[in-house]
Biotite code that builds the C-alpha atoms (Angstrom):
import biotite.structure as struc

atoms = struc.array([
    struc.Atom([6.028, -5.081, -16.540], chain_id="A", res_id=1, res_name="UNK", atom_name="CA", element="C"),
    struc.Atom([2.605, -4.922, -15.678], chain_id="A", res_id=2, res_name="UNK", atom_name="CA", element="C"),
    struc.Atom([-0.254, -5.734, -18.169], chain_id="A", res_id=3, res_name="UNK", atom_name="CA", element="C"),
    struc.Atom([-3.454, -3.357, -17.536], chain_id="A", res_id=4, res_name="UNK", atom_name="CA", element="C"),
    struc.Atom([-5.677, -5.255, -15.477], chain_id="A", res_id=5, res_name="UNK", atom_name="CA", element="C"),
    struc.Atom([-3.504, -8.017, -14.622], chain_id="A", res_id=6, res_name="UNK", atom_name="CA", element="C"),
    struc.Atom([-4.389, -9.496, -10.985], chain_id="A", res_id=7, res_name="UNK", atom_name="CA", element="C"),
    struc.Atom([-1.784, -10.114, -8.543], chain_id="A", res_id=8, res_name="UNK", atom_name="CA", element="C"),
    struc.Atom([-2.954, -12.158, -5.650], chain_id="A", res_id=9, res_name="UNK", atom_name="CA", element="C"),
    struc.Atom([-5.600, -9.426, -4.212], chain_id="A", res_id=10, res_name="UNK", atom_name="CA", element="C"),
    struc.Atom([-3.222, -6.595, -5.121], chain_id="A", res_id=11, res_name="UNK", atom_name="CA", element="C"),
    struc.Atom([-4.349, -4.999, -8.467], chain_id="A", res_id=12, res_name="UNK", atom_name="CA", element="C"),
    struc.Atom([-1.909, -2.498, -10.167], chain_id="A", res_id=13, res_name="UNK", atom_name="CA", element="C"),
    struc.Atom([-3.021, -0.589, -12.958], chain_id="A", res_id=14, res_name="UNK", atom_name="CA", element="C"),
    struc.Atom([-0.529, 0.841, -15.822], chain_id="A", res_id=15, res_name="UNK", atom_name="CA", element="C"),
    struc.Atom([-0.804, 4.051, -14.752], chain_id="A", res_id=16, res_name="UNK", atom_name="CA", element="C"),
    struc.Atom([0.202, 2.733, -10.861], chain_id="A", res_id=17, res_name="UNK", atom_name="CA", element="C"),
    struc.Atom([3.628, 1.101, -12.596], chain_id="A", res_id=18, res_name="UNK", atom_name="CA", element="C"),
    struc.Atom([4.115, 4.190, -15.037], chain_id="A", res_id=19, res_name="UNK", atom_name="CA", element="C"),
    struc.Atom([4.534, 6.009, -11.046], chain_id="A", res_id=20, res_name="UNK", atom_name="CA", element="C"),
    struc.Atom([6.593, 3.372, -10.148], chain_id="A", res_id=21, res_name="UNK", atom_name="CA", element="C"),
    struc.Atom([9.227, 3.692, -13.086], chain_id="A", res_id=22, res_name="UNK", atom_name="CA", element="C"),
    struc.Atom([8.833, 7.812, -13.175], chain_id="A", res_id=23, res_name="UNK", atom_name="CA", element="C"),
    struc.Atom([10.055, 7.108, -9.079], chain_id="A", res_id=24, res_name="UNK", atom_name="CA", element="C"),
    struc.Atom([12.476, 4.985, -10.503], chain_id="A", res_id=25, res_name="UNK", atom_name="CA", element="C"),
    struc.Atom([14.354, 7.290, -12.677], chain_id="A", res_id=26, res_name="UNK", atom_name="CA", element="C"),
    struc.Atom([13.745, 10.222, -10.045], chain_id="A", res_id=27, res_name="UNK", atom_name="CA", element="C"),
    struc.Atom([15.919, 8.182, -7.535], chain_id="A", res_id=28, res_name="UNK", atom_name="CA", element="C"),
    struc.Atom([18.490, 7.193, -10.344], chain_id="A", res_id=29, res_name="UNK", atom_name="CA", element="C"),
    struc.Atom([18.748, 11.290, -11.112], chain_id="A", res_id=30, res_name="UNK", atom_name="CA", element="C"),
    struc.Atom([20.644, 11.459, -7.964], chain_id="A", res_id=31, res_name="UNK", atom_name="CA", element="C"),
    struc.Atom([23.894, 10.402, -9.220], chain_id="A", res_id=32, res_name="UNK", atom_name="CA", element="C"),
    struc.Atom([23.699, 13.008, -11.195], chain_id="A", res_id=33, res_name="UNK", atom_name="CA", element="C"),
    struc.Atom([23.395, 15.792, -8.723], chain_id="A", res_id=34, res_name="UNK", atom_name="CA", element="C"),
    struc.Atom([19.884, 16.043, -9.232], chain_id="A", res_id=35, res_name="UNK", atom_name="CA", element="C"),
    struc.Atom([17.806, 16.240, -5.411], chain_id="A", res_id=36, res_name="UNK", atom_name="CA", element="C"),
    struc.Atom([14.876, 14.695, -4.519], chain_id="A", res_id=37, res_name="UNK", atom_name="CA", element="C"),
    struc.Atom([13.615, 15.070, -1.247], chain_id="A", res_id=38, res_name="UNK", atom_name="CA", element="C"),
    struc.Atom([14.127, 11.790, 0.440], chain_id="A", res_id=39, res_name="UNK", atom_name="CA", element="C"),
    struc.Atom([11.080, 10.194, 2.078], chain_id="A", res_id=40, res_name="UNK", atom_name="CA", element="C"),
    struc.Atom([10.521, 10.991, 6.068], chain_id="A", res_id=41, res_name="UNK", atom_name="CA", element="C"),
    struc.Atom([10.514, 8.120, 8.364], chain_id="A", res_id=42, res_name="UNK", atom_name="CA", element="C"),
    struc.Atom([7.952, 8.916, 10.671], chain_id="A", res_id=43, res_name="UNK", atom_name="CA", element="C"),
    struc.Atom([6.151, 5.990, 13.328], chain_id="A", res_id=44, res_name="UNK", atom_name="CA", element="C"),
    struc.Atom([2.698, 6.275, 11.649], chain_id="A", res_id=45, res_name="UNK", atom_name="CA", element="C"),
    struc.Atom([-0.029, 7.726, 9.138], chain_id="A", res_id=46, res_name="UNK", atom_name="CA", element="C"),
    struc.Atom([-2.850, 10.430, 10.456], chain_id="A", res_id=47, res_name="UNK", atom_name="CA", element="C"),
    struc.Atom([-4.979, 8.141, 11.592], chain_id="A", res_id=48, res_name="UNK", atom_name="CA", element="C"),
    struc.Atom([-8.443, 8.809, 12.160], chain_id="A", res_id=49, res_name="UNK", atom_name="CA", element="C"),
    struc.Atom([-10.556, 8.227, 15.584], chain_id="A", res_id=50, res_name="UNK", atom_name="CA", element="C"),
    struc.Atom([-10.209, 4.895, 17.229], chain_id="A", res_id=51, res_name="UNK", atom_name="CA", element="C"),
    struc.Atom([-7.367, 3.298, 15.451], chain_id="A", res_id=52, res_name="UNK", atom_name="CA", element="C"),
    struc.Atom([-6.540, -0.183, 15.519], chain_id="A", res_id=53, res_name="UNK", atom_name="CA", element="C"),
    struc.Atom([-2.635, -0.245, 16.938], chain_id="A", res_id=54, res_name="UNK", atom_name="CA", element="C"),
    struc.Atom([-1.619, -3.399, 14.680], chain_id="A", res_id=55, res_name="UNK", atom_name="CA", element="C"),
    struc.Atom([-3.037, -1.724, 12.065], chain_id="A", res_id=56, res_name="UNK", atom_name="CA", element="C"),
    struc.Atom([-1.387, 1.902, 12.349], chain_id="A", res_id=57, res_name="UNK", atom_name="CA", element="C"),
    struc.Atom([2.058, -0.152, 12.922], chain_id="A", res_id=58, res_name="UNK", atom_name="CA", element="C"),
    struc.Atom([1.474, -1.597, 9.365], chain_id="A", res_id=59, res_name="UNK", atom_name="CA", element="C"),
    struc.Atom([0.660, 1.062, 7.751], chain_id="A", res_id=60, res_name="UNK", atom_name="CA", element="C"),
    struc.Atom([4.089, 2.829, 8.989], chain_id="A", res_id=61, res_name="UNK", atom_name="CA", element="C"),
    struc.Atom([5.509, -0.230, 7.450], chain_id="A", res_id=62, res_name="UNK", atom_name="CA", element="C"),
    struc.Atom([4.469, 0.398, 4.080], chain_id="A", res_id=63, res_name="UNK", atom_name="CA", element="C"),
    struc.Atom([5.304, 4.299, 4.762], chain_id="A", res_id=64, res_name="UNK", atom_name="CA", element="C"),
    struc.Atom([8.718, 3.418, 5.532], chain_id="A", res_id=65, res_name="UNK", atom_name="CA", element="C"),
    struc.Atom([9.383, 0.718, 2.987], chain_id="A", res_id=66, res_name="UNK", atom_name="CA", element="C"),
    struc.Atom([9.113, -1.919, 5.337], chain_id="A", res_id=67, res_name="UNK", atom_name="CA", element="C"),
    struc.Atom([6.654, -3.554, 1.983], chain_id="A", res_id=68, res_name="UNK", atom_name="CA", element="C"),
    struc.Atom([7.968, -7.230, 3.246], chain_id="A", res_id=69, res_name="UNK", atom_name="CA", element="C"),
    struc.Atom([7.056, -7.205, 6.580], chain_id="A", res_id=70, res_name="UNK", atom_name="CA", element="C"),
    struc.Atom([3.815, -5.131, 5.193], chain_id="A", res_id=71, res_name="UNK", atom_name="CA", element="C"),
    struc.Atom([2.926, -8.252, 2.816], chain_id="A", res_id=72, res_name="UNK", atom_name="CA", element="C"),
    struc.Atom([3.571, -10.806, 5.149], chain_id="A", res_id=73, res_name="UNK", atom_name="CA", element="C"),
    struc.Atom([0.627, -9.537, 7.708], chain_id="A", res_id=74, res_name="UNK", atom_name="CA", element="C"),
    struc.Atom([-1.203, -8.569, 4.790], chain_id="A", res_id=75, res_name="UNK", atom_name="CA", element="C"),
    struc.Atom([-1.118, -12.123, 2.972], chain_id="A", res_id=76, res_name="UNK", atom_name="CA", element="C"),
    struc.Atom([-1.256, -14.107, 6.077], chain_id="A", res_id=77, res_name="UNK", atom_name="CA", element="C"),
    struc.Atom([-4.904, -14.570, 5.993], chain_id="A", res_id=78, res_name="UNK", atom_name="CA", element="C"),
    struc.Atom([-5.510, -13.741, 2.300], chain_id="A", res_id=79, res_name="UNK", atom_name="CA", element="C"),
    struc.Atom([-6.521, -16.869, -0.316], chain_id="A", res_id=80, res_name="UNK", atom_name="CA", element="C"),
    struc.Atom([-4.993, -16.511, -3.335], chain_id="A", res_id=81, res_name="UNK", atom_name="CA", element="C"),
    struc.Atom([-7.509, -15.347, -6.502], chain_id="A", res_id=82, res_name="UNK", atom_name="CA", element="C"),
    struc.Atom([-8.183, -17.550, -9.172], chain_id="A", res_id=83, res_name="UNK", atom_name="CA", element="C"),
    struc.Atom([-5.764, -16.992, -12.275], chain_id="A", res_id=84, res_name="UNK", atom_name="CA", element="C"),
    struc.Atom([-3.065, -15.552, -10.547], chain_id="A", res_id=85, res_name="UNK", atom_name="CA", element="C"),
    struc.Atom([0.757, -15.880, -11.825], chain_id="A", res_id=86, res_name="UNK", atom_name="CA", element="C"),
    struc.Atom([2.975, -13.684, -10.345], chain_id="A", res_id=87, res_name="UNK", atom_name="CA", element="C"),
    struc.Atom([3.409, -14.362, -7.221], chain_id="A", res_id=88, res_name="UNK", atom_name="CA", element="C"),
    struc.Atom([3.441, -11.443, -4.417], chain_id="A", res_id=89, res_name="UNK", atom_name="CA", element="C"),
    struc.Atom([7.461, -11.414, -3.966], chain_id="A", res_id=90, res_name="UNK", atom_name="CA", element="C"),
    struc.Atom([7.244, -9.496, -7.381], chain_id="A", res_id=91, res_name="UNK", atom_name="CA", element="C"),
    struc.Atom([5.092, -7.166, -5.911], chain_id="A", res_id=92, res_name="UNK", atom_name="CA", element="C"),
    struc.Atom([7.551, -6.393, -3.256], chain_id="A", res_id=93, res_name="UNK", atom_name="CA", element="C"),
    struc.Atom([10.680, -6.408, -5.044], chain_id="A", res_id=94, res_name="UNK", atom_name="CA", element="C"),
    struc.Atom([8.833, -3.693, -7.601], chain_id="A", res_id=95, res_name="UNK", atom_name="CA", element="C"),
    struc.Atom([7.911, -1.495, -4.461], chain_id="A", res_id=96, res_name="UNK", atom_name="CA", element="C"),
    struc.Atom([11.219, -1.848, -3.262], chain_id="A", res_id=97, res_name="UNK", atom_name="CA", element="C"),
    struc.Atom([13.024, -0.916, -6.470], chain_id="A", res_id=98, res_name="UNK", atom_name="CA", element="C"),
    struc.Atom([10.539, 2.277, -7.743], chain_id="A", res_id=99, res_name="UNK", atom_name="CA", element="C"),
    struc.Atom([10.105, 3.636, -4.126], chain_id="A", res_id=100, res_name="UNK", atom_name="CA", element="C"),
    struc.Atom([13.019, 2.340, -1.989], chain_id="A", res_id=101, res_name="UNK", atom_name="CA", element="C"),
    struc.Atom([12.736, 5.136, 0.739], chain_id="A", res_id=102, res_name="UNK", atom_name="CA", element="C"),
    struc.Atom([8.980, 4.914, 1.071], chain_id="A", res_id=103, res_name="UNK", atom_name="CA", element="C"),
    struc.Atom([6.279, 7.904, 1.540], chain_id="A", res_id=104, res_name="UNK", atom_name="CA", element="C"),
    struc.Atom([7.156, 11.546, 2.887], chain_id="A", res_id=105, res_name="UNK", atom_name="CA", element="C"),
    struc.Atom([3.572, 11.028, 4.815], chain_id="A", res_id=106, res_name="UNK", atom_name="CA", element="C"),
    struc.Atom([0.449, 9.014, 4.832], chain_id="A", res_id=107, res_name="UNK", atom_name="CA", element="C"),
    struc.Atom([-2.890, 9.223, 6.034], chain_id="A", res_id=108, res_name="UNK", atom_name="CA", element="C"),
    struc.Atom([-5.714, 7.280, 6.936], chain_id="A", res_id=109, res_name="UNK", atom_name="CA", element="C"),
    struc.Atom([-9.322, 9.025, 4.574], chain_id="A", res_id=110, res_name="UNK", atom_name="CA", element="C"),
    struc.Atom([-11.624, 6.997, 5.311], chain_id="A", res_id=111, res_name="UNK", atom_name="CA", element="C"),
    struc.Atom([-11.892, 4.099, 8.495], chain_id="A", res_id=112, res_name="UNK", atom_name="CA", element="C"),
    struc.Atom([-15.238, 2.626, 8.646], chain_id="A", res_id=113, res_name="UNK", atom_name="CA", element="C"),
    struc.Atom([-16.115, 0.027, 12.082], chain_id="A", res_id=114, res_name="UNK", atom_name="CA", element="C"),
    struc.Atom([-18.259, -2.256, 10.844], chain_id="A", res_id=115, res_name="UNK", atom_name="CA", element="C"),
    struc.Atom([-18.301, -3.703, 14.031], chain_id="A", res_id=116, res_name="UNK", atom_name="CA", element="C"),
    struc.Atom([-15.813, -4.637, 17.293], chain_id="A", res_id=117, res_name="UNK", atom_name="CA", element="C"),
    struc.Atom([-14.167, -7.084, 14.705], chain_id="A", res_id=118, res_name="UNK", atom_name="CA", element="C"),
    struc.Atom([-14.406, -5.393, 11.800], chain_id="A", res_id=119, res_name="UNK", atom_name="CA", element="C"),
    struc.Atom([-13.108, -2.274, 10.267], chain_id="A", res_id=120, res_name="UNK", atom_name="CA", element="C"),
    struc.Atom([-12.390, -1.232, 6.335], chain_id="A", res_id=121, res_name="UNK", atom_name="CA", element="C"),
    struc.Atom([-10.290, 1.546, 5.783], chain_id="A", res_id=122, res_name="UNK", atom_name="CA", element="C"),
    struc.Atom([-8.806, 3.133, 2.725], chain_id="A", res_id=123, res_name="UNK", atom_name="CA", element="C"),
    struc.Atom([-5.213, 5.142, 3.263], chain_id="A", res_id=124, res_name="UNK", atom_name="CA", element="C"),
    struc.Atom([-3.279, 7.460, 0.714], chain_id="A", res_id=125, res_name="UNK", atom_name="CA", element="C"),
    struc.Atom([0.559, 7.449, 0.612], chain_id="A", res_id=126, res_name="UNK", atom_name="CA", element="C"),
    struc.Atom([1.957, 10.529, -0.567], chain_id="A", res_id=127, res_name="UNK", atom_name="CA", element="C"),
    struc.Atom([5.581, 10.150, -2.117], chain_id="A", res_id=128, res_name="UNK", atom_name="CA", element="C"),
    struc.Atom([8.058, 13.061, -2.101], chain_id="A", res_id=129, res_name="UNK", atom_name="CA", element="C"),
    struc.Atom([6.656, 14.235, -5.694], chain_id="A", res_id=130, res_name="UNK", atom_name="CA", element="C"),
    struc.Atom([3.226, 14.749, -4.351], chain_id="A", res_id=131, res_name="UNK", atom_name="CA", element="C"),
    struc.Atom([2.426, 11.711, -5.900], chain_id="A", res_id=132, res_name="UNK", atom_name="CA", element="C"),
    struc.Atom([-0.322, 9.553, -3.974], chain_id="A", res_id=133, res_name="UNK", atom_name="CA", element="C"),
    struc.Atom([-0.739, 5.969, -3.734], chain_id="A", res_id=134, res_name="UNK", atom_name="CA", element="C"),
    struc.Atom([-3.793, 4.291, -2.437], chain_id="A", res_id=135, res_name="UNK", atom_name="CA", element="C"),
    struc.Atom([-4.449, 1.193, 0.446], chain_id="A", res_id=136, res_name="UNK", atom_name="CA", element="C"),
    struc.Atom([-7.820, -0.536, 0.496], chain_id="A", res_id=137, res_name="UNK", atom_name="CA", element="C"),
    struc.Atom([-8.636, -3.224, 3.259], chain_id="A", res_id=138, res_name="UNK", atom_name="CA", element="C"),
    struc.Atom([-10.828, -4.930, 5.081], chain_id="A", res_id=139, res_name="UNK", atom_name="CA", element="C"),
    struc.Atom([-9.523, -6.123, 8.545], chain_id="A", res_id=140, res_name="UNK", atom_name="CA", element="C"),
    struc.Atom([-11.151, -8.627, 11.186], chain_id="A", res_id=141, res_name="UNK", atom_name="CA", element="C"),
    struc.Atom([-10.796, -9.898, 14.288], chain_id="A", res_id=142, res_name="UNK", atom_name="CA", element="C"),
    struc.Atom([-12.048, -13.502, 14.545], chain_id="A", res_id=143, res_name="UNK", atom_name="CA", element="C"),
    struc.Atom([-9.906, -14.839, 17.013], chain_id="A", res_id=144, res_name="UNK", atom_name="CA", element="C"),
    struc.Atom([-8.680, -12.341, 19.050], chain_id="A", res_id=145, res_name="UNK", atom_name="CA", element="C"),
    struc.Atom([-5.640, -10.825, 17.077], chain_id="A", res_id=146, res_name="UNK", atom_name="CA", element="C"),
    struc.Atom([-6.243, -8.691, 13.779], chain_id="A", res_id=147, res_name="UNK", atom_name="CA", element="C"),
    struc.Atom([-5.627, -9.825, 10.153], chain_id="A", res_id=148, res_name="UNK", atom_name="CA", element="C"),
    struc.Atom([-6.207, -8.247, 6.876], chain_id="A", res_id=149, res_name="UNK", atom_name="CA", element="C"),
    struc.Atom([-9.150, -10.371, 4.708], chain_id="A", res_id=150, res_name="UNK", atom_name="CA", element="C"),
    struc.Atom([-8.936, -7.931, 1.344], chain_id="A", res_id=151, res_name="UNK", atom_name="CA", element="C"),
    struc.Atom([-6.910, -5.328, 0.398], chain_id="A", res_id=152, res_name="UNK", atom_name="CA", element="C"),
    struc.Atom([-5.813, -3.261, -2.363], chain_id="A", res_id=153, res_name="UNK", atom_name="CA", element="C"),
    struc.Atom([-3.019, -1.076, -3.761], chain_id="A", res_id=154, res_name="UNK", atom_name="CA", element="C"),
    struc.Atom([-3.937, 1.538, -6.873], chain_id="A", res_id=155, res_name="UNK", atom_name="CA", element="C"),
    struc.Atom([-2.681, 4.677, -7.826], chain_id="A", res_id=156, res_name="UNK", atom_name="CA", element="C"),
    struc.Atom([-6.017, 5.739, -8.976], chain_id="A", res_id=157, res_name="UNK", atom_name="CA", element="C"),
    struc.Atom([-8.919, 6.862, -6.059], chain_id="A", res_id=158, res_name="UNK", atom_name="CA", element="C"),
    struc.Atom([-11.853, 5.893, -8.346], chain_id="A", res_id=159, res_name="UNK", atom_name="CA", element="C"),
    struc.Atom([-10.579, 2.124, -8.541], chain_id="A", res_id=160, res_name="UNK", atom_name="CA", element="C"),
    struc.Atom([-10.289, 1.912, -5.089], chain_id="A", res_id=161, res_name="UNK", atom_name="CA", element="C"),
    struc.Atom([-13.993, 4.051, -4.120], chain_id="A", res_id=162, res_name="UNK", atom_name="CA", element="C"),
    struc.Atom([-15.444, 1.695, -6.540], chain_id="A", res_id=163, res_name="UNK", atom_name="CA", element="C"),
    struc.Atom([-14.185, -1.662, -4.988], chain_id="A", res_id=164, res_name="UNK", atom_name="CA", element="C"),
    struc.Atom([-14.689, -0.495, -1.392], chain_id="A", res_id=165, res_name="UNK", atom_name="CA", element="C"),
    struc.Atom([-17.928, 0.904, -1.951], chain_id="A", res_id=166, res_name="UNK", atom_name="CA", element="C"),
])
């Protein structure tokens, strides 16, 4: 379980994020026992906003459609690990995959900022089939040519992810 305020990697999940993740959990298990809940849509992409990045809008569909490893591995490719951390980013993944195994019924892109022709920080809300949202910070460059993610973030709550993005 997660402690409150624990880092992992770049990723910081608060209680209240795992609390979701459990609740989603149990909301899956209620199906064998005749219980429905609507099953997450897989759809190609979130809303985006003008001028999308294309390698970006593929990842986010990844992490829409529960694709979290192949989301990670872009994500971490480029990202130093913080100082302190323990659990490595696998647990991350295997924790998405168990409390939301189906992914998002949508997602959107609220706010994409270009900093520049290499630079662009953008903050995306999943929304699971609950109404439930979950929340995507980063900060994505283009030193070389081909995009990478530099800093991102994953939080259930908007106000921790305003205040680190603003």
């Amino acid at each position: 379980m997660f402690d409150e305020g624990k880092e992992v990697l770049l990723v910081r999940f608060d209680v209240s994020l795992w609390k979701w993740l459990r609740m989603s959990v149990l909301a899956v298990g209620g199906l064998a026992f005749g219980l429905q809940v609507a099953s997450a849509e897989t759809t190609t992409g979130c809303a985006p906003l003008e001028s999308p990045v294309p390698v970006l809008e593929m990842h986010k569909a990844d992490f829409l459609n529960a694709r979290y490893r192949e989301f990670f591995d872009f994500a971490e490719r480029h990202v130093a690990p913080s100082v302190g951390t323990d659990e490595p980013m696998q647990n991350s993944v295997e924790r998405l995959e168990d409390a939301i195994p189906e992914g998002f019924s949508h997602c959107a892109t609220i706010m994409s900022q270009r900093i520049s022709e290499r630079f662009v920080s953008e903050i995306i809300t999943f929304i699971g089939a609950e109404g439930q949202s979950l929340y995507l910070a980063w900060d994505a460059t283009r030193p070389d040519g081909d995009w990478r993610i530099d800093r991102f973030l994953i939080s259930d709550r908007f106000d921790k992810i305003r205040q680190a993005w603003d």
